[in-house]
C-alpha positions as CSV (number, residue, x, y, z in Angstrom):
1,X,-4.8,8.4,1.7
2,X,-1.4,6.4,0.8
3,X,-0.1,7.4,3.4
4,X,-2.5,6.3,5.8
5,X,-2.8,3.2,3.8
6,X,1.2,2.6,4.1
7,X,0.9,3.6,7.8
8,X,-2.1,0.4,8.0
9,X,-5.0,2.9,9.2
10,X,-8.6,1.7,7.4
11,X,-9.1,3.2,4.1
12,X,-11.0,2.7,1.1
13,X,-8.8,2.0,-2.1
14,X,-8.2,5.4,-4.1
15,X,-6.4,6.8,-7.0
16,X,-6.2,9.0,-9.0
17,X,-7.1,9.0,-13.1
18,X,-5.5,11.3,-15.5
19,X,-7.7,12.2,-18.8
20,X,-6.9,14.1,-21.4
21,X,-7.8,17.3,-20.2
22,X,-9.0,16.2,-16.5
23,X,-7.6,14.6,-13.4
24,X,-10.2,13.2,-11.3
25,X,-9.2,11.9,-7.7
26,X,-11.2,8.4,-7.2
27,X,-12.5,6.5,-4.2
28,X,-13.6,3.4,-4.0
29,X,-17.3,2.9,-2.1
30,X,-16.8,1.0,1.0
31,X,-20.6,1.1,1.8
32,X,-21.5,-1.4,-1.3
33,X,-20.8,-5.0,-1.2
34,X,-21.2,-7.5,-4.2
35,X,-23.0,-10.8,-2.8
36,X,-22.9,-14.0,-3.9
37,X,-25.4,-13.5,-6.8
38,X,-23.7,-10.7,-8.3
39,X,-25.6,-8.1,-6.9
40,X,-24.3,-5.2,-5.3
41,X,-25.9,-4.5,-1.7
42,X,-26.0,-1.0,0.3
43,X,-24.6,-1.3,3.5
44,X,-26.3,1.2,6.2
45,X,-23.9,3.7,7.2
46,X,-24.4,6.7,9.5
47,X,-21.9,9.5,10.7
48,X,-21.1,10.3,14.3
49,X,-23.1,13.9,14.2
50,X,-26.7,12.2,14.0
51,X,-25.9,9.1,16.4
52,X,-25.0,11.7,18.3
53,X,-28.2,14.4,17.8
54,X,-25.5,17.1,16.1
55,X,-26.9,19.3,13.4
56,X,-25.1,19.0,10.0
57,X,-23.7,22.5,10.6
58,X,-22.8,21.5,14.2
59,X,-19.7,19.6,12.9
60,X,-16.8,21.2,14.5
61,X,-16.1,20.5,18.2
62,X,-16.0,24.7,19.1
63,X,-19.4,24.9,16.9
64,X,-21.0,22.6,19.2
65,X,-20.0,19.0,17.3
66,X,-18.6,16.0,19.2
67,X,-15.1,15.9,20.8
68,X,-12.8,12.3,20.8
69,X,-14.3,11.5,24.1
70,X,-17.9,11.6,22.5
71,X,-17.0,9.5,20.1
72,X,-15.5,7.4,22.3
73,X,-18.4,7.3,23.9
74,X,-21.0,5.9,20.5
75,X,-18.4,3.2,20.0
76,X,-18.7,1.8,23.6
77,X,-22.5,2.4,23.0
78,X,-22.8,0.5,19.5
79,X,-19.7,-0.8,18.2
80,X,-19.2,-4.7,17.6
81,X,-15.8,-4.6,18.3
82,X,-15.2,-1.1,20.6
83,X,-12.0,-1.5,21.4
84,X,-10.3,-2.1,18.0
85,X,-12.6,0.6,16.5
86,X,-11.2,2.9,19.3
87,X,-7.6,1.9,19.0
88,X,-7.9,2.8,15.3
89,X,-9.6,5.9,16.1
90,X,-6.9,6.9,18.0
91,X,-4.5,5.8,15.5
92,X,-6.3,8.3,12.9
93,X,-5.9,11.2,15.4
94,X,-2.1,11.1,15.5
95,X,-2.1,10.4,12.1
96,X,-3.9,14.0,11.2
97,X,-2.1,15.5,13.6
98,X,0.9,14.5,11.9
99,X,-0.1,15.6,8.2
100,X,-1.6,18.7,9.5
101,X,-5.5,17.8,9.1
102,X,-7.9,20.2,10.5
103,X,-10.6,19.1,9.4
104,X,-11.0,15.8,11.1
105,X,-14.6,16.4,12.1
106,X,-17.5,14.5,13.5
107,X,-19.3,14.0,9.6
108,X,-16.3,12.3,8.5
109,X,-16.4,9.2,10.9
110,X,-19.1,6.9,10.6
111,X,-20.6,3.8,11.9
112,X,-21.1,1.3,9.0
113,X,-23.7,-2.3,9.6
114,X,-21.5,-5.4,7.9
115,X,-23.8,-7.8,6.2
116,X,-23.8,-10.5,9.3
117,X,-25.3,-7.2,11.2
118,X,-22.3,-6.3,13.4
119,X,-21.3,-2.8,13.7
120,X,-17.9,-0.9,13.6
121,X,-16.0,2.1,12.5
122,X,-15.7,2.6,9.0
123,X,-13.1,3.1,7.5
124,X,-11.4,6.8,7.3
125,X,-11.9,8.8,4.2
126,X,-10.9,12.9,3.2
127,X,-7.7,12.7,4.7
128,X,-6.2,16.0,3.7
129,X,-3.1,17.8,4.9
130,X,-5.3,20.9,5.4
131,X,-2.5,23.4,6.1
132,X,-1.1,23.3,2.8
133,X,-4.1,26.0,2.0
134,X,-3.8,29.1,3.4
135,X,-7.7,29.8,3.1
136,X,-8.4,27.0,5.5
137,X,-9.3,27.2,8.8
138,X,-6.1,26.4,11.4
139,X,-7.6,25.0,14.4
140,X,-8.2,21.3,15.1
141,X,-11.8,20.4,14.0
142,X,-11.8,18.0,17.3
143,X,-8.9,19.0,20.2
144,X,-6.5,16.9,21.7
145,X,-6.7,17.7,25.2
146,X,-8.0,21.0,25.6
147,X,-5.7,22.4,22.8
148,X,-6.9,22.6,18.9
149,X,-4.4,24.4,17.5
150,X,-1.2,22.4,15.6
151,X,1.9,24.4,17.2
152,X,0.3,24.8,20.5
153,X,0.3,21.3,21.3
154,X,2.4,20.0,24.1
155,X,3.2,16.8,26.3
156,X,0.1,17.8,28.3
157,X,-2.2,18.1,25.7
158,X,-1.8,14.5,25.1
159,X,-1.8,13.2,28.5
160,X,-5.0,15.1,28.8
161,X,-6.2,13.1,25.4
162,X,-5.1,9.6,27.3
163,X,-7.2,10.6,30.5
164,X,-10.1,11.5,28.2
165,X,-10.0,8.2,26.2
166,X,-9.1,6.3,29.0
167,X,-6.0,5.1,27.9
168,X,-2.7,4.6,29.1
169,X,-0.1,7.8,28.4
170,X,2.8,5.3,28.1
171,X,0.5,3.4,25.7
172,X,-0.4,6.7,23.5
173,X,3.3,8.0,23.4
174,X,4.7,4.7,22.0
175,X,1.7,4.9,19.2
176,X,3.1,8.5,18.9
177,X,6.7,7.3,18.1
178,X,5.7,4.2,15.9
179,X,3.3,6.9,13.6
180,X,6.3,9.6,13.6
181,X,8.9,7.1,13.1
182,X,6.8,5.2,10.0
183,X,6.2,8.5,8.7
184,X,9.7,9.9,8.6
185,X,10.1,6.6,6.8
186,X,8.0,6.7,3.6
187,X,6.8,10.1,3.2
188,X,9.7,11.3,1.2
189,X,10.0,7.9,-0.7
190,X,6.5,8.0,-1.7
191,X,6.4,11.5,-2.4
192,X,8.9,11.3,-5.6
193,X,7.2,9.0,-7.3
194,X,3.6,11.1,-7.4
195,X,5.8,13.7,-8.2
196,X,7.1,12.4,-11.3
197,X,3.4,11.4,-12.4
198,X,1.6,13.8,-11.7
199,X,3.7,16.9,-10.7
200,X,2.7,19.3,-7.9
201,X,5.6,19.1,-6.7
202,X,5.4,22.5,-4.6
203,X,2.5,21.2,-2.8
204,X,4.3,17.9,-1.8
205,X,6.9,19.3,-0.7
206,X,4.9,21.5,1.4
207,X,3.0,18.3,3.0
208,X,6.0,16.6,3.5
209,X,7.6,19.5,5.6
210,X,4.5,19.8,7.2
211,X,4.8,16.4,8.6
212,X,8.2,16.7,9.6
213,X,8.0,19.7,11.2
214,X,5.3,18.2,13.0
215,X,7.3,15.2,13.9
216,X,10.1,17.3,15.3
217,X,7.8,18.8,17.4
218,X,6.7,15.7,18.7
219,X,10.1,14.6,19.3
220,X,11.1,17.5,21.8
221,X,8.7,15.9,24.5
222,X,8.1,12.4,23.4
């Protein structure tokens, strides 16, 4: 979430707290707004498997559970702003490709009303470099192009993802080397000071060769 943070993606503030005994990972609620009186207000959010008619346990693209083009598709359909919400959506995909996120899937975007009544994306939460655990699943929760596994995914997986989105391949590669090239950046310069506080440091390392290697894969065709 930092990362992504660093990186200028849409995320909720988090951090993490350190008890005693516990550590508790905390997230700020993005759907709750104080108003002018003090009060706090709901705001009406709903992920992209109901707008879309998906069962909760349909979430996974090869389970039945929208793909980027469908969801491409609601934010044409309800979004205030579609093209910035796509353009950031996009943005999120490289991003999980990048720290090895296979869970991505349909329940964790959602369509959020603003006060004033306009619609948009919210913002992205559970961003997890997912490969770190063994025990998780390694296909793509959502495929770029027709491929949803990590090492499998070449030049022409993306160019399919540009046709599919409707975008511009010259336009998705240079948002492929601004993300690798931010990433290579920070990663290792963020990841010694969360070391130092709050250890794990086998696990960071991990995520941060992940994303390299992930990078240098990128590289070879980019």
């Amino acid at each position: 979430m930092m990362l992504a943070d660093v990186v200028q993606l849409p995320v909720p503030k988090s951090f993490i707290l350190k008890g005693k005994k516990h550590i508790a990972y905390i997230l700020e609620r993005y759907d709750r707004i104080k108003v002018k009186d003090g009060r706090i207000e709901r705001l009406h959010q709903e992920d992209l498997c109901p707008v879309l008619g998906c069962m909760p346990d349909q979430k996974y693209e090869n389970e039945g559970g929208p793909g980027l083009s469908e969801c491409c598709q609601v934010l044409d359909m309800y979004s205030s702003q579609p093209v910035l919400d796509k353009q950031a959506l996009v943005k999120s995909v490289l991003f999980n490709f990048f720290i090895g996120n296979a869970d991505a899937h349909g329940k964790n975007l959602s369509l959020i009303r603003e006060i004033g009544g306009n619609i948009c994306l919210a913002p992205f939460y559970d961003l997890i470099s997912t490969r770190v655990y063994s025990e998780i699943a390694e296909k793509m929760a959502m495929k770029i192009g027709k491929e949803a596994r990590f090492d499998w995914i070449m030049e022409r997986h993306w160019q399919q993802m540009a046709d599919q989105l409707d975008l511009k391949f010259t336009y998705l590669k240079k948002l492929l080397k601004e993300a690798a090239a931010a990433l290579e950046k920070i990663t290792t310069e963020m990841a010694d000071p969360i070391i130092l506080k709050y250890n794990g440091e086998k696990t960071i390392q991990k995520i941060c060769g992940i994303i390299n290697t992930h990078i240098k894969h990128v590289r070879t065709y980019l």
